[in-house]
C-alpha positions in Angstrom: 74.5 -55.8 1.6 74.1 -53.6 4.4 77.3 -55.3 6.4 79.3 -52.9 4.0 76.6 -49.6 3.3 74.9 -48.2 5.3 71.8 -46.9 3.3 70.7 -47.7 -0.2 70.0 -45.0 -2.7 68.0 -45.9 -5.6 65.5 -44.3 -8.1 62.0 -44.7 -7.2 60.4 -44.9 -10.6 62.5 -45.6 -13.9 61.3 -42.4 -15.5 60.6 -38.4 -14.4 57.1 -37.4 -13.3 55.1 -37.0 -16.1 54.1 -33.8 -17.8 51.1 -32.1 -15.5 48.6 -32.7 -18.3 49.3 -36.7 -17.1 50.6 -39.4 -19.5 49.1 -41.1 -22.2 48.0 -43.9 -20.6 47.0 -45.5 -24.5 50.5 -45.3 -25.7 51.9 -46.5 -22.7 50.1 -49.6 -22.9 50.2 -50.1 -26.4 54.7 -49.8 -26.2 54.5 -51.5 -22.5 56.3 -48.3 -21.1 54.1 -48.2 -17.7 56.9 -47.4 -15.3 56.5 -49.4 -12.2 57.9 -48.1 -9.3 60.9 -49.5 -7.6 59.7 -49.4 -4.1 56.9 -52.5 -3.9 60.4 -55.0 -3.0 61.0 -52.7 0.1 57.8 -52.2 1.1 57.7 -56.6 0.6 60.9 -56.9 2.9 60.0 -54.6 5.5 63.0 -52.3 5.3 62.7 -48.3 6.1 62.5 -47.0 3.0 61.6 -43.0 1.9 61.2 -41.5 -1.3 62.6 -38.0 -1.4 62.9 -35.4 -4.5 66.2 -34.9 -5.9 66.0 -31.6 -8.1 64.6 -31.5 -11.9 65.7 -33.6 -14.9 67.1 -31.8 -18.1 63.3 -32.0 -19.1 62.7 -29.6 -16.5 60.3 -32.4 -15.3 61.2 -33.8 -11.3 62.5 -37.0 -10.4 63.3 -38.5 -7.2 65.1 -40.7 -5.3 64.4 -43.6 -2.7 66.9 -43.9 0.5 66.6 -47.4 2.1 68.0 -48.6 5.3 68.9 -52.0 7.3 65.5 -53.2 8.8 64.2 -51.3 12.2 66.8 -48.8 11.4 64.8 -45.6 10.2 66.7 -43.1 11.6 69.5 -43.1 8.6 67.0 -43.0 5.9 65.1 -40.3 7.4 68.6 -38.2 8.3 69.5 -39.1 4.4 66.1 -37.8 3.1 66.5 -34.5 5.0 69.7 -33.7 3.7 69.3 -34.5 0.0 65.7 -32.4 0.6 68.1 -29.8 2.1 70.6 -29.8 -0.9 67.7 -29.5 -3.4 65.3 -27.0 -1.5 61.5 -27.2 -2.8 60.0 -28.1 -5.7 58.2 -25.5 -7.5 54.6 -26.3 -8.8 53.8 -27.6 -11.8 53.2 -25.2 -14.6 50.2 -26.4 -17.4 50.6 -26.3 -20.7 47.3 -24.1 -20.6 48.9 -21.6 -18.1 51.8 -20.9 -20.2 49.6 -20.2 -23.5 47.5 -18.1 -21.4 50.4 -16.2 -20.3 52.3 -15.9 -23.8 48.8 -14.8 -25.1 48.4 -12.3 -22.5 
């Protein structure tokens, strides 16, 4: 695959983050909705790979992205990761559910 691209961009984890509070781990058991990351096959085959964000969901919640390059080659993913870190600028911090009552209160 890497005869024709040059990188690989990919999700890292099938879902958002989760909320600040964390996730209902219960639930998540009980429906079998753990999200396993997408990264363990990379990390298997030895190729450069670097997860990066990639701006807010319409949740308001981040999510993120994986780059992954031919193997030995870690220059392109790390070029890759700078720019889409570039595009996006940081992430703010996360806001608890606690805060904002405290503030709407206040």
């Amino acid at each position: 695959m890497f005869e024709r691209y040059d990188l690989l961009l990919l999700p890292t984890v099938p879902t958002t983050a989760w909320p600040a509070e964390g996730p209902d781990i219960a639930v998540m058991a009980r429906e079998r909705t753990v999200p396993i990351p997408y990264t363990s096959v990379f990390n298997d085959t030895g190729h450069p790979a670097i997860t990066v964000p990639a701006g807010l969901a319409p949740d308001g919640l981040p999510c993120a992205v994986q780059l992954v390059a031919p193997p030995r080659r870690d220059e392109p993913a790390l070029a890759a990761a700078l720019v889409v870190e570039s595009a996006h600028g940081p992430l703010r911090p996360p806001v608890f559910a606690s805060a904002q009552v405290a503030a709407s209160a206040g």
